[in-house]
N, C-alpha and C positions, 0 to 999 in steps of 0.2 A: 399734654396738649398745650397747655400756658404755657411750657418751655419753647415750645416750637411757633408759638404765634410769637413769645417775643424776640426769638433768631428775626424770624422775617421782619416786625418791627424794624427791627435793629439793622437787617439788610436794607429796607426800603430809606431809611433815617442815612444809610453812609452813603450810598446810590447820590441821594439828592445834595450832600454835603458837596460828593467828590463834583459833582457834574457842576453844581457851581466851581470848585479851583480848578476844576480843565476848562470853563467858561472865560474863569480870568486868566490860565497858562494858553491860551490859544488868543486869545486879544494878544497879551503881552508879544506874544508869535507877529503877529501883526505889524508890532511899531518896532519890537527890535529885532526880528530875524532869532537865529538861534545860536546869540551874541553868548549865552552862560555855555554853549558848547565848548568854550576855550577854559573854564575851570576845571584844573583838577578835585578833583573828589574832597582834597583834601581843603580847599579853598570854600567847597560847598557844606562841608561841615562845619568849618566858622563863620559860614552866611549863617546856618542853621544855629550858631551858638549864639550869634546878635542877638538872630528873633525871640529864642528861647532866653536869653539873659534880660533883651530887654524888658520882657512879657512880666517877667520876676519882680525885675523894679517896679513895674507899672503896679502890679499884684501886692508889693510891700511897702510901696509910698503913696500910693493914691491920687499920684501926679502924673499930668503928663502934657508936655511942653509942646513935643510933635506932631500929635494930632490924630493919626492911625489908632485907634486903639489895639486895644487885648483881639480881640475875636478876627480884626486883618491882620493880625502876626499870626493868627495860628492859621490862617488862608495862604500868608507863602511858608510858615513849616510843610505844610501839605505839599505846595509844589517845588519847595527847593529840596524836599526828600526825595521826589519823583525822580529828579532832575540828577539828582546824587546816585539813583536807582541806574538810570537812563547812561550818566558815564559811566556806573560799574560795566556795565554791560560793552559799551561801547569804546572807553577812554578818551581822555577830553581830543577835542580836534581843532575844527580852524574855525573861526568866526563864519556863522553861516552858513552851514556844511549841510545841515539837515533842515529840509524843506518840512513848511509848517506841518502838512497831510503824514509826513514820516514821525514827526516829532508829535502827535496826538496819537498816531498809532502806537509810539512805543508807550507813550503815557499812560492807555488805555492797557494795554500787555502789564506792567508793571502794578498800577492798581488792581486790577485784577487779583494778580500773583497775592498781592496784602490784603487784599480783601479776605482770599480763601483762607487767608492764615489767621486772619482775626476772629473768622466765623467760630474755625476751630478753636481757638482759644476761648473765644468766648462762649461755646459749649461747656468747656471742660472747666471754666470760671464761673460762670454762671452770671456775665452781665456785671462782675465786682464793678468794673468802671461807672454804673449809675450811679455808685455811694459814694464815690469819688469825691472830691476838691479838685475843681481845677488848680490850687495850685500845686498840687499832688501830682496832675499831671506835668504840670511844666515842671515839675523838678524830677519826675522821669525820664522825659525827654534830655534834660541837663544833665543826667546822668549817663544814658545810653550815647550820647555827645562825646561825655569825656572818657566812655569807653572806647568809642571809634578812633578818640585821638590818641589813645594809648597802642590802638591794635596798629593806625597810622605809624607812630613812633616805634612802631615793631615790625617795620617795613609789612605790613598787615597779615604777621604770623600769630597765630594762637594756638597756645597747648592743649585748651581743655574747654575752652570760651566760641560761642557763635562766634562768626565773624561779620564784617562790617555788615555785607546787607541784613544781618538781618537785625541789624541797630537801626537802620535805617527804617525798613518795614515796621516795626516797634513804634517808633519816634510818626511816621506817617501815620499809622493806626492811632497813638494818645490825642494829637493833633484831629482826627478826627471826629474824636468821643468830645471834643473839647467844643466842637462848633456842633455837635447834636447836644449836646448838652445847651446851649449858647441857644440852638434855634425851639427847642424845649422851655426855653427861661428857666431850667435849674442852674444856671451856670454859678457857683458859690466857691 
């Protein structure tokens, strides 16, 4: 029974993460149109290497110049993974192709999809990500990053390895744990 109150915990806690980053991926819809629909995939995993690398700096020097912190970097991990999600699916197009109502609808499809995948995972884990460090997670995310650039570099063949989406779904699910963690006040 404690397992399954804390599944749903744990569902209610990603629910209100994601619903704030499609809060802010649908404003964004707003003022630029569906301008990132002209990145290739591959261009969105070095958006997602920024975030991720800068999050590291921030996490190992204690500084930070530009203002954003840790916890808005892992708010667009969340949606430039979506968005990474959204051109697998699709492949990049023309500036402004997809009207904001289409582009929330696939957002909502693809969260979804990560959603069901973490549930399961985090059955069969048992929740490991509350003992976490975030900076444990940002360095998995950094990791499943420089996988995707490999599988990229491999015109996206793999022998024996997931392939990209599901680096993607990965990286969107740590990103997650990272602002339940974050809105929890364990974030350490």
């Amino acid at each position: 029974m404690a397992v399954e109150q804390d599944l749903n915990k744990t569902s209610e806690q990603y629910d209100a993460v994601v619903a704030r980053c499609k809060e802010i991926f649908n404003k964004k819809m707003l003022d630029y149109g569906s301008s990132w629909r002209i990145f290739r995939t591959s261009s969105l995993t070095d958006q997602l290497f920024i975030k991720a690398q800068r999050i590291r700096t921030l996490q190992e020097t204690g500084m930070n110049k530009v203002g954003d912190g840790i916890e808005s970097e892992f708010y667009s991990i969340v949606n430039y993974a979506v968005m990474a999600l959204i051109q697998l699916q699709l492949g990049a197009g023309e500036d402004n192709d997809l009207n904001a109502e289409n582009a929330s609808a696939l957002y909502s499809k693809h969260v979804a999809l990560t959603k069901e995948l973490m549930m399961n995972k985090n059955h069969d884990y048992g929740e490991a990500w509350r003992d976490m460090r975030i900076s444990s997670l940002t360095d998995l995310i950094l990791v499943k990053l420089l996988r995707i650039k490999q599988i990229e570099d491999n015109d996206g063949q793999t022998i024996m390895s997931e392939g990209v989406d599901a680096n993607y779904h990965d990286i969107l699910n740590y990103a997650v744990f990272a602002l339940i963690r974050f809105d929890e006040g364990t974030a350490s």
